[in-house]
C-alpha positions in Angstrom: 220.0 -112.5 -11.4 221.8 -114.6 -13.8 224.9 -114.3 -12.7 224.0 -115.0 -8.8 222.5 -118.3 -10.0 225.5 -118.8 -11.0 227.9 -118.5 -8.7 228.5 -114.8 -9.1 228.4 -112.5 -6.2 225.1 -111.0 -5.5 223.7 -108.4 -2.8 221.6 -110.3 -0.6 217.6 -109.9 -1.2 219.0 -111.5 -4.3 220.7 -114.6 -2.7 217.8 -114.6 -0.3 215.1 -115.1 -3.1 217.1 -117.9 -4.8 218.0 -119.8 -1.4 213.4 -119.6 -0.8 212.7 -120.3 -4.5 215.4 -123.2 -4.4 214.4 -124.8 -1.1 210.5 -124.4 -2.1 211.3 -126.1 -5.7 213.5 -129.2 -3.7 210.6 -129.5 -0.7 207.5 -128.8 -3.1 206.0 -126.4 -0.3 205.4 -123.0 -0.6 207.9 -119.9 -0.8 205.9 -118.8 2.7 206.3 -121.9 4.1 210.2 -121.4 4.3 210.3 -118.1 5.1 208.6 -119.3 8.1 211.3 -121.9 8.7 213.9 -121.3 11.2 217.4 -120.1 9.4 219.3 -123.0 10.6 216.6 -125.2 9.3 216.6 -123.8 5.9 220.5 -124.3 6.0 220.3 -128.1 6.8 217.9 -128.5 4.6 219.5 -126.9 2.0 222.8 -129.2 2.2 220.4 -132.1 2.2 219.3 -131.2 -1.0 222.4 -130.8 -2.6 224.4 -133.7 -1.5 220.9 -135.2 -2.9 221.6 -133.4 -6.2 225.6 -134.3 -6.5 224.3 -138.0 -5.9 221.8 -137.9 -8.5 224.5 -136.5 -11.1 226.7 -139.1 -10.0 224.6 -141.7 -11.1 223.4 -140.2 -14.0 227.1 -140.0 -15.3 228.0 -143.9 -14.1 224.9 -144.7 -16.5 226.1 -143.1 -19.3 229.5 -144.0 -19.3 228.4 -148.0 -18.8 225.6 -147.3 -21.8 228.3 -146.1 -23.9 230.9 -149.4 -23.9 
């Protein structure tokens, strides 16, 4: 499990529980609720959230590097 949360290949079921338990986490909704979603939808949604998350980590480092001059 490890290992597929980190890049690593993994057998599906595997890749399937992290893609539900990640989208759930990032929406605040239910594991259910996005197994009901459509596959495309979950897709979208899922590169929502991580050009969301890249942003995020781009501020944080432009922060830090102005807080440290």
């Amino acid at each position: 499990m490890r290992g597929a949360i980190r890049g690593s290949k993994s057998d599906p079921k595997i890749a399937s529980l992290i893609v539900v338990y990640s989208l759930s986490k990032a929406l605040g909704i239910s594991p259910l609720e996005v197994y009901k979603m459509p596959m495309s939808l979950v897709k979208d949604l899922l590169i929502v959230h991580k050009e969301v998350e890249e942003l995020q980590a781009e501020e944080i480092d432009k922060a830090m590097k102005k807080s440290k001059m």
